[in-house]
N, C-alpha and C positions, 0 to 999 in steps of 0.2 A: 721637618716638614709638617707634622701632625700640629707642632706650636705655630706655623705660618697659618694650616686651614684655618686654625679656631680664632686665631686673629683676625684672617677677613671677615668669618661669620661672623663674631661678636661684632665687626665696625659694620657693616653693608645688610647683614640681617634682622637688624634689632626692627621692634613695633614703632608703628609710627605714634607720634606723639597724639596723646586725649586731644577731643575739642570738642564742645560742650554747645559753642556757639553755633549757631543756627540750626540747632537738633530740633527734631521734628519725632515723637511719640502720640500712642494712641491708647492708653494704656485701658481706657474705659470703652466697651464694650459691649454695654449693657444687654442689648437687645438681641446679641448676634453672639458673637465667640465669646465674649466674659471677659477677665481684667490677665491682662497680660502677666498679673503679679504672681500668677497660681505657677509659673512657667517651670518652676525649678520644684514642685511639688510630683510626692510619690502618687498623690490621688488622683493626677491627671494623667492621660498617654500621650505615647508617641502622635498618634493619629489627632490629637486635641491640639498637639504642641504644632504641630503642621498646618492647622485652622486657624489657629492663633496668627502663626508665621505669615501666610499667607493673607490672611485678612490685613494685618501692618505695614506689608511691603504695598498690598493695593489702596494702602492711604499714603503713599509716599513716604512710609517712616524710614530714619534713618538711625534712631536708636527706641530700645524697649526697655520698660521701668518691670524689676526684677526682686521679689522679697528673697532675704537668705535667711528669714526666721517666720514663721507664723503660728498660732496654734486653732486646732480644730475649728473650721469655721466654712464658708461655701466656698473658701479659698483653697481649703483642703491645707494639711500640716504642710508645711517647710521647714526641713532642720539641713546641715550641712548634710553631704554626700557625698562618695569618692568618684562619682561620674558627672559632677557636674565641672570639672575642667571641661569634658568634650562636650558639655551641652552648650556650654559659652562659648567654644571655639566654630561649632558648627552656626551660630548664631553671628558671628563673624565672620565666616563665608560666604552667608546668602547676606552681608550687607546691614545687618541689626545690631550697632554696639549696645550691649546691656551697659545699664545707671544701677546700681544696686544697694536698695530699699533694705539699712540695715535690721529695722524693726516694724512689725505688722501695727495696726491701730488694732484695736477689740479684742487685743490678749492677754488679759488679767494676768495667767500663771508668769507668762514672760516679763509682763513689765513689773509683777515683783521681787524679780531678781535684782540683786544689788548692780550697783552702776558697774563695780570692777566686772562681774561675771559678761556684761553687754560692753565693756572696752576688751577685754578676752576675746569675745566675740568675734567685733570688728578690727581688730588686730589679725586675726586668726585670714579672715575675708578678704583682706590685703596682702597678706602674703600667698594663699592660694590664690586668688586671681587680678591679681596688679594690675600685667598686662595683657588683660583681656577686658578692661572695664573700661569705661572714660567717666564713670562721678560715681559717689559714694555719697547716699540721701540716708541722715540719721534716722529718719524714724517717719512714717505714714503717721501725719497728725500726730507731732510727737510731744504736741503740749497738752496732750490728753492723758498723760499719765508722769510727764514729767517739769517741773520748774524751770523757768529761763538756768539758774548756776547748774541744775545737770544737764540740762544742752549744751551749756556752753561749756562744762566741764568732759562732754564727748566728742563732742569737735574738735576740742584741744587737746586730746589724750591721740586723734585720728590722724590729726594735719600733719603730722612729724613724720609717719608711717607712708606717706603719700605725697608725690605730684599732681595727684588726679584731684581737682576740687571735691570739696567737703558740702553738701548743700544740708538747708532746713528745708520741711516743710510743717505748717501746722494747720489748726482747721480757720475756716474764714476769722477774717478780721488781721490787722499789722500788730503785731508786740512785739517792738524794736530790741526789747531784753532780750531776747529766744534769738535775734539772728546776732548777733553782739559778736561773737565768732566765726559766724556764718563764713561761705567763700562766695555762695551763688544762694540765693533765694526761689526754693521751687513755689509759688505762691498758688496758693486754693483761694480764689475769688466766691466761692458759694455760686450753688446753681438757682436757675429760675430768677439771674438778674435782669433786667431791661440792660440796653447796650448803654446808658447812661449810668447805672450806676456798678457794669462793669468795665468800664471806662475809669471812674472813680477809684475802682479799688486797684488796677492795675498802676495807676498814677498814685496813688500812695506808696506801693511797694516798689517802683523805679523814685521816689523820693528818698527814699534810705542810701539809695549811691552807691545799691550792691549790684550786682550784673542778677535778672530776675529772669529766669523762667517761668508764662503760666502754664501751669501742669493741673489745673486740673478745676473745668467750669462746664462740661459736662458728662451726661450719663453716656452718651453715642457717638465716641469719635470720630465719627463720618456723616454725623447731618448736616443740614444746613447752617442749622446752629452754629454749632461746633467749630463750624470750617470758617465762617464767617466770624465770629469772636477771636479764632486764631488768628486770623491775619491781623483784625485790628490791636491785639497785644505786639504783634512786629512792626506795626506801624508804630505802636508807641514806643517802642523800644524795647522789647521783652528779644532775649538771647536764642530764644526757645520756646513751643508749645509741647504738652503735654497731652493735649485732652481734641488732636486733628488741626489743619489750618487748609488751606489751596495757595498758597503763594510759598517760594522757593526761597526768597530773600529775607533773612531772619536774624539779623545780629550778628552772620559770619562776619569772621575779622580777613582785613584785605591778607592775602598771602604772602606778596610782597614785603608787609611789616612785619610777618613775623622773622625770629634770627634761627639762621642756620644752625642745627647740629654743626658741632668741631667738623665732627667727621665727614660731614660732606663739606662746609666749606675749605677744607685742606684737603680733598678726596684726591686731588692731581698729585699733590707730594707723598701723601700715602701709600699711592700704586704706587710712584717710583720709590721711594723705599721698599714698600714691600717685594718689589722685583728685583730690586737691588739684593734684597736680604737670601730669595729665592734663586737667584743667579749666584752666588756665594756658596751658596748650599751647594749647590748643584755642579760647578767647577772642583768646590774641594772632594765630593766625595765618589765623582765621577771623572774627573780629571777632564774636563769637556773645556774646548777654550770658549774665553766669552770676549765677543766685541763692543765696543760704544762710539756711536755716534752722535755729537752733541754742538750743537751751535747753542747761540742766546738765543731763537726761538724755535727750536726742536731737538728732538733726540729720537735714537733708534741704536735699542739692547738688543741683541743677538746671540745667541748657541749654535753652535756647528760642532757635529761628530764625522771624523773618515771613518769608513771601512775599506777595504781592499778594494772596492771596484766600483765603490758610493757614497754620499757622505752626505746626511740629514741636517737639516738647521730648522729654527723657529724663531723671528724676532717679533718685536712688539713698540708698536712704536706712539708717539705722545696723543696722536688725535685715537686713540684705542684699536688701532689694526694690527692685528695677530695675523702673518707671513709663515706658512710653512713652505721649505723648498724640499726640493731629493733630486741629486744629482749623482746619474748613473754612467761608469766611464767603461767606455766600450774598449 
């Protein structure tokens, strides 16, 4: 029986699958809570991380951009930690899947470490929190301290490690070398454009024919600004904003195309095996007799015990109703 639970949980328990598309973050902040990146920092508190929380869910966010490395800066350190499982988890309860920002921009000590120590890194990142993430972003501006062949030599060391996409980001301007590997493009448009020529650069990085998120064109994720540039990245096709939008429809993909896990579309033969296997159990080692009733379009399993003066049953039948009787003999 202990091998039957663990078989349903693994089939019926498991996280639902990442989705990327039509994510909606706020990660700049400027004038008000600060940059959602500091979230997993020991310089910040509880009481900050709840401002934070609270300020993203009132922009309609549905995921928050997360560093797992920084060094000393107004961002405050990030280095790994053994409590940030539950800090991810609780950020998945109130509704925020974290994206997680493997390396900071402006950190000299860290981007001189060799490439192996920062594939360690995010290898390590991966196996701690797989299924608590939905994207995994090399690096904040990460052609600020590294070549298109080391990006594209980290995204290729990562992709293998994961189903969850792999994205770049670098600072404004397209350098088609640096996303060569790419899965997802988070694109930095630069700020203080006119809507013409961020219209421009959002229509270059949907020319490369990767799925783009813009993530990041300005300083207040909730001006007018802001909200207004976001939507028109969705209007042009961008999967995702990063930097606030006002409209809800953003590159999700219809539901209907996407394909079923196995396990749910075989979930009707799997109860009946599994009750099959659980009814076996349960005769051999209790000596209980079991019934079956079964036509070509239904069935109904059954257990019945006597006792001296009453006799228990439970069956279960194909549209999910579970029957208990008790019959007491006077």
């Amino acid at each position: 029986m202990p091998f039957l639970l663990a078989f349903f949980i693994t089939l019926f328990g498991a996280n639902a699958l990442a989705d990327i598309y039509g994510s909606r973050a706020s990660f700049l902040l400027m004038d008000t809570a600060g940059m959602s990146l500091s979230y997993l920092s020991d310089n910040v508190d509880d009481a900050w991380r709840r401002r934070m929380e609270n300020a993203l869910l009132a922009n309609g966010d549905t995921h928050i951009y997360i560093y797992t490395q920084n060094e000393g800066d107004d961002l405050g350190d990030v280095s790994p930690k053994p409590n940030w499982e539950a800090r991810l988890d609780r950020l998945n309860s109130i509704g925020l899947r974290p994206m997680l920002w493997l390396m900071a921009d402006d950190s000299p000590s860290l981007a001189g470490r060799p490439l192996s120590a920062h594939m360690a890194h995010n290898a390590e990142m991966v196996r701690r929190f797989d299924d608590k993430v939905d994207a995994y972003i090399i690096g904040l501006e990460s052609d600020e301290y590294w070549d298109a062949t080391s990006v594209t030599a980290l995204v290729n060391h990562l992709k293998p490690l994961t189903d969850k996409p792999v994205g770049v980001h670098l600072t404004p301007g397209i350098k088609p070398a640096h996303y060569a590997a790419a899965e997802v493009i988070f694109l930095q448009t630069g700020f203080n454009l006119n809507e013409a020529q961020f219209r421009q650069r959002v229509a270059e990085a949907l020319a490369l024919g990767l799925p783009v998120i813009v993530a990041e064109y300005d300083l207040q994720s909730d001006s007018n600004l802001s909200r207004r540039y976001g939507d028109i990245a969705c209007e042009m096709g961008a999967i995702g904003t990063g930097n606030g939008r006002s409209v809800t429809k953003c590159g999700q993909r219809e539901q209907a195309a996407k394909k079923k896990p196995w396990y749910q579309e075989y979930e009707t033969e799997i109860v009946v095996v599994g009750i099959a296997m659980a009814s076996a159990y349960v005769v051999y080692r209790w000596d209980i007799p079991l019934t079956i009733n079964a036509t070509e379009s239904n069935y109904q399993i059954g257990l019945s015990k006597d006792f001296e003066e009453s006799s228990v049953g439970v069956s279960y039948r194909d549209d999910g109703a579970v029957m208990g009787t008790i019959q007491i003999r006077f």
